[in-house]
N, C-alpha and C positions, 0 to 999 in steps of 0.2 A: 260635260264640260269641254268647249271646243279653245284652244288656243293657237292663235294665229299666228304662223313661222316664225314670219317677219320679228314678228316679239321676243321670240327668241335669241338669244344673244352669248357669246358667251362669258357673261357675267352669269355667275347662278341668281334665279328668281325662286323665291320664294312664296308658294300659294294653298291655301287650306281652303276647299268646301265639302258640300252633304252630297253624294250620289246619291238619289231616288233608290228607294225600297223595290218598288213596284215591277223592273223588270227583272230583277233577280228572283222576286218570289216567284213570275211567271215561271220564268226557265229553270225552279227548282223543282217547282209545281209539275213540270214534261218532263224532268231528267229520270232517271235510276233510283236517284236516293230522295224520296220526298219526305223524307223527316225532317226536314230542316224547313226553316222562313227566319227570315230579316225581320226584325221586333222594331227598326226604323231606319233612318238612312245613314248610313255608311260613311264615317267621318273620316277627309283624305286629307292629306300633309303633304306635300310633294314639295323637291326643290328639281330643277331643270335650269339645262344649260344647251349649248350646242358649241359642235368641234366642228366646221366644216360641214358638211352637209348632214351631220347625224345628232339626233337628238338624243340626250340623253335625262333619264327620270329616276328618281329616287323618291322614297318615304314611307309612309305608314299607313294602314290602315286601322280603325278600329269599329267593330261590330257588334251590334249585342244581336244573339241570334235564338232562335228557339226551338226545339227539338222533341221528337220523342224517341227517349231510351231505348235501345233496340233489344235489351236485356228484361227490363221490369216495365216497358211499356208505358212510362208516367212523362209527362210534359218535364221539360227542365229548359231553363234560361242559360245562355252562357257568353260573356264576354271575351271578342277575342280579337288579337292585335297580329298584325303580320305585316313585316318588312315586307318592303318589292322594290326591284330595278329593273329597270328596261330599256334598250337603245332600241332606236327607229332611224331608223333607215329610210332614205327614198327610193321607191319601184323603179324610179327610171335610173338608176345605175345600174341594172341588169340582173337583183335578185329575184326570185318571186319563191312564194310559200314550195313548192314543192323541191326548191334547193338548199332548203333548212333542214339542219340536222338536229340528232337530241340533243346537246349541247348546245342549240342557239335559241332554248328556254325564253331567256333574257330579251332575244333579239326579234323585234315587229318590222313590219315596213309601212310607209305612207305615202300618200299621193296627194297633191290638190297643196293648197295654201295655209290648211288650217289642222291640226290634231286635234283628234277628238277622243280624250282620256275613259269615256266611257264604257268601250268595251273593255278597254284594257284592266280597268278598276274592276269591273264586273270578274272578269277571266281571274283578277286574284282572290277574288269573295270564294270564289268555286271552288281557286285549289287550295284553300286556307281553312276547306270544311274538312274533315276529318272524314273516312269513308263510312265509323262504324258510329254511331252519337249512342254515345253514354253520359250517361245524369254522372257518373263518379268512374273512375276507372275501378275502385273494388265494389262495382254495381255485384249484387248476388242474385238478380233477377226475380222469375219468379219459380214457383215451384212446378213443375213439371204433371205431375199429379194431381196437387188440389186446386196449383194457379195462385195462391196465394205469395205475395211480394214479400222475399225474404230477406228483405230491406226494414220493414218495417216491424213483420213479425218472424215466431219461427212455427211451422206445422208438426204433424204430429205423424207424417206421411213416411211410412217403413221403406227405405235405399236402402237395397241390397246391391254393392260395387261386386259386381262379377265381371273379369277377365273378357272382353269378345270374343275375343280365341276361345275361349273353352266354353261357351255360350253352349255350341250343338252335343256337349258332353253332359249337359243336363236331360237330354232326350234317350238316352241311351238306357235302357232295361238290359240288367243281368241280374240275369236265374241264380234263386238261392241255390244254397246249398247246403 
């Protein structure tokens, strides 16, 4: 979604559409954590205004996403909503990305006549995913032993909780007496 400076004003505008699925799944598909995909497109709300040369964005995301459990390994669906704000800046007033600090999160730059919300959309899907995807946070996975998902059932597989520390205490032979 590209919006044209000029349009901007500072009256707040008010605007909702769907970001495409497609390149998000891409660059979930190449990243670190490929448990995840976009189940459809990405429903965005935003209000924007501008102060002088810097624009400013607010609103919501909402995503329905799909997953596999990193615990019990089972597919799971999960809906999820995430606030975002962001000011932008223009490059030609003299920032550029490597004079960003961690506190300027918030803060993008742009160049040229027209914004275009679509990375920026995309960059909050990413940090709105959660690093570890679990179907339930009291997910109890699976069993270690048989494999069997101790979500559904329970196994019959003997856990003996022995101390680490004193693991090499079990190798130890002393002579009767």
């Amino acid at each position: 979604m590209k919006i044209r400076i000029e349009d901007i004003t500072a009256d707040a505008k008010d605007l909702a559409f769907a970001e495409p699925e497609q390149e998000i799944n891409r660059i979930l598909g190449q990243g670190p954590i490929r448990e995840y995909h976009l189940e459809g497109p990405v429903e965005v709300s935003v209000s924007f205004y501008r102060a002088g040369t810097e624009l400013f964005f607010e609103g919501k995301l909402k995503t329905r996403t799909g997953a596999v459990c990193a615990r019990c390994a089972e597919d799971f669906d999960a809906a999820g909503d995430r606030p975002f704000r962001f000011v932008l800046s223009p490059k030609s007033i003299g920032y550029d990305d490597d004079n960003l600090r961690a506190e300027d999160l918030e803060f993008s730059l742009y160049e040229g006549d027209e914004v275009d919300l679509s990375p920026l959309v995309r960059e909050q899907v990413l940090l709105a995913l959660p690093t570890r995807p679990l179907c339930r946070e009291d997910c109890r996975g699976l069993c270690p032993h048989c494999g069997v998902n101790l979500n559904r059932n329970t196994c019959e597989c003997r856990v003996e909780t022995v101390d680490p520390r004193l693991e090499a205490l079990r190798s130890l032979k002393l002579p009767r007496t």
